[in-house]
C-alpha positions as CSV (number, residue, x, y, z in Angstrom):
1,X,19.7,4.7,-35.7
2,X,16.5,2.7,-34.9
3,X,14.6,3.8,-32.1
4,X,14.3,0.6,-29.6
5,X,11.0,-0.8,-27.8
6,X,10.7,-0.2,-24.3
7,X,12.0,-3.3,-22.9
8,X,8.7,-3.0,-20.2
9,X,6.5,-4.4,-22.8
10,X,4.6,-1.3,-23.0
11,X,4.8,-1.0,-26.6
12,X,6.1,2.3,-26.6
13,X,9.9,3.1,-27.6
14,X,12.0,3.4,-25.3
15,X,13.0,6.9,-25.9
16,X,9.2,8.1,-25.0
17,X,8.7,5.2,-22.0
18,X,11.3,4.4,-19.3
19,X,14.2,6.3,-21.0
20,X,13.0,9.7,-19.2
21,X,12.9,8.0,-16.3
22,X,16.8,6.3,-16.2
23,X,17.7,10.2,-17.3
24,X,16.6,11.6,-14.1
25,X,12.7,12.5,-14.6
26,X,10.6,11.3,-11.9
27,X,8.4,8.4,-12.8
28,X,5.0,9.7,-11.8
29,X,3.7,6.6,-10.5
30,X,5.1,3.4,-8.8
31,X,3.9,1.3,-11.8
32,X,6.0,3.6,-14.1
33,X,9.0,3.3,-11.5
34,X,8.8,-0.5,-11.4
35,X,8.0,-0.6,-14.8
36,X,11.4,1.4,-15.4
37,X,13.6,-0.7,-13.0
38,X,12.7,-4.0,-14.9
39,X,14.1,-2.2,-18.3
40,X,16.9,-1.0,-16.5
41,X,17.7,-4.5,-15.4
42,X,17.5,-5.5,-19.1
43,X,19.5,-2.8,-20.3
44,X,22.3,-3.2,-17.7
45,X,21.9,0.3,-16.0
46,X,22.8,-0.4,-13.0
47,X,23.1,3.0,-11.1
48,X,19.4,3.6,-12.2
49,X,18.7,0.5,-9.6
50,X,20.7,1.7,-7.0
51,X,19.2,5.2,-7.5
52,X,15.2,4.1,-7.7
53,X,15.9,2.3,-4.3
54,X,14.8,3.9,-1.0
55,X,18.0,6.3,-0.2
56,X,17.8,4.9,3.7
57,X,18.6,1.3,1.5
58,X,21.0,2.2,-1.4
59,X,24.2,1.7,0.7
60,X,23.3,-2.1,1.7
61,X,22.5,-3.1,-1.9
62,X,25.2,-5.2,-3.5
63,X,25.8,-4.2,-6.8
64,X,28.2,-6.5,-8.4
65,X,26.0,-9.3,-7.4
66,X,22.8,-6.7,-9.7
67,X,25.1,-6.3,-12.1
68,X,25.7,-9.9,-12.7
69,X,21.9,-10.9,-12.8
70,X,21.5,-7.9,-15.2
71,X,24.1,-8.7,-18.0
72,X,24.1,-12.3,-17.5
73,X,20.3,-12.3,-18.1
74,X,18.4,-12.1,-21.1
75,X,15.0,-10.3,-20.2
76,X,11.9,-12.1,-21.9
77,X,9.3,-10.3,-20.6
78,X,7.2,-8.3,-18.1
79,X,3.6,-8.4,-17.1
80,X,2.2,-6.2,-14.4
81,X,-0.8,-7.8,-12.8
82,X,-2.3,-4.7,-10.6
83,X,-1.1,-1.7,-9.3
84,X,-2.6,-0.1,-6.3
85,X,-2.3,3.0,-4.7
86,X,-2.5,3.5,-1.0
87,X,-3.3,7.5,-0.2
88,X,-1.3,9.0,2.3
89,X,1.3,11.3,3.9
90,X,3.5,10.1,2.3
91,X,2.0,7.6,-0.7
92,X,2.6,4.6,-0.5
93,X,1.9,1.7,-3.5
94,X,2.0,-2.1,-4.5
95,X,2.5,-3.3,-7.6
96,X,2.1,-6.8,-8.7
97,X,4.0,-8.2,-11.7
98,X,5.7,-11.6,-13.4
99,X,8.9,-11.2,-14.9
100,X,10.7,-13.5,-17.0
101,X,14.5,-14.1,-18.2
102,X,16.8,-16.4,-19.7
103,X,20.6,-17.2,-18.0
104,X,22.5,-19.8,-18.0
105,X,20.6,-22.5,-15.8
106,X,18.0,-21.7,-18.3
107,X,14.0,-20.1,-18.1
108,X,12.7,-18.3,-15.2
109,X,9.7,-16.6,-14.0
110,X,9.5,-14.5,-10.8
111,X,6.1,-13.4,-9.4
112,X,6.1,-10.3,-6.7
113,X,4.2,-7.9,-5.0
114,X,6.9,-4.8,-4.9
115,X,6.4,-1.8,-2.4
116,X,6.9,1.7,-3.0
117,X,6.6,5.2,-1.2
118,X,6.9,8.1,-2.5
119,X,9.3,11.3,-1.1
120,X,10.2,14.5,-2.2
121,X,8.2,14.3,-5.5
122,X,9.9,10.7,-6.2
123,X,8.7,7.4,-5.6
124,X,11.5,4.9,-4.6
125,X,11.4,1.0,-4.1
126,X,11.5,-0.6,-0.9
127,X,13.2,-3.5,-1.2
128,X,12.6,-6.4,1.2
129,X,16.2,-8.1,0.7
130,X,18.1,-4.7,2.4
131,X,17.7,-4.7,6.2
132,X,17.6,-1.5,8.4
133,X,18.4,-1.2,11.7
134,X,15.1,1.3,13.3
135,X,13.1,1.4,15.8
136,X,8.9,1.9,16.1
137,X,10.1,5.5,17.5
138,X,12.7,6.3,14.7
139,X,11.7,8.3,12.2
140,X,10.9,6.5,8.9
141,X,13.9,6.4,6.9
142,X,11.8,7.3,3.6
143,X,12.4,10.8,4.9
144,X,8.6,11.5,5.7
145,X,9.3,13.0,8.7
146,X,6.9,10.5,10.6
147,X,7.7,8.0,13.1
148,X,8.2,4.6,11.5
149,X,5.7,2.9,13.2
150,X,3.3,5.6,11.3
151,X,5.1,5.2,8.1
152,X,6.2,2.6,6.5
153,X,6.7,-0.4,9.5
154,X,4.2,-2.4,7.9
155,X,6.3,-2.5,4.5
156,X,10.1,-3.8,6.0
């Protein structure tokens, strides 16, 4: 059996790239995580999604609706623009990419600025399209233990 390219454009196989990562070993940084989620979109593992997403957000996410982007897509192509790192209790990062993929309207290109914080030794994305219901005085549902407002507020 051939051993595939990482579909993150990395041009590493897959086996020594994201496929830790969709087996449970924690991408050590938010590039790597995002870099991980856009092959697991291409390969159809779906669970990996859900489980990368902020915990506080993974009930809210609808899945059929990933699914169906996922296998009804071909993935042409990713290309991460900057990554930055913003030091703190927890970390937080942003990473800035382009994707690409083919379906059946045809071509399409999607430019975003993705967040990320890190907990418990894993960094998890926060993603914009999954409300929460919390207040300034809540704590932060990344699980930091701060208030939100002191946390992650500026990233929802």
């Amino acid at each position: 059996m051939v051993n595939p390219a990482c579909p993150c454009g990395s041009g590493e196989l897959l086996h020594a790239c994201c496929g830790p990562y969709h087996a449970g070993t924690a991408a050590p940084s938010a590039e790597a995580l995002m870099r991980s989620r856009y092959s697991a979109y291409a390969l159809g593992l779906i669970e990996y999604l859900a489980r990368s997403t902020l915990p506080a957000q993974q009930g809210g996410l609808d899945l059929n609706a990933v699914q169906a982007w996922s296998l009804g897509s071909t993935w042409l192509g990713l290309e991460v623009e900057q990554a930055q790192l913003i030091e703190g209790d927890p970390a937080h990062a942003t990473v800035t990419f382009t994707a690409r993929w083919r379906d059946e309207s045809g071509e399409h290109s999607h430019r975003e600025r993705s967040t990320f914080v890190q907990s418990q030794g894993h960094w998890y994305f926060i993603d914009p399209t999954v409300a929460l219901t919390v207040g300034r005085n809540d704590k932060c549902p990344c699980a930091s233990g701060l208030k939100f407002k002191k946390c992650c507020s500026g990233y929802f």
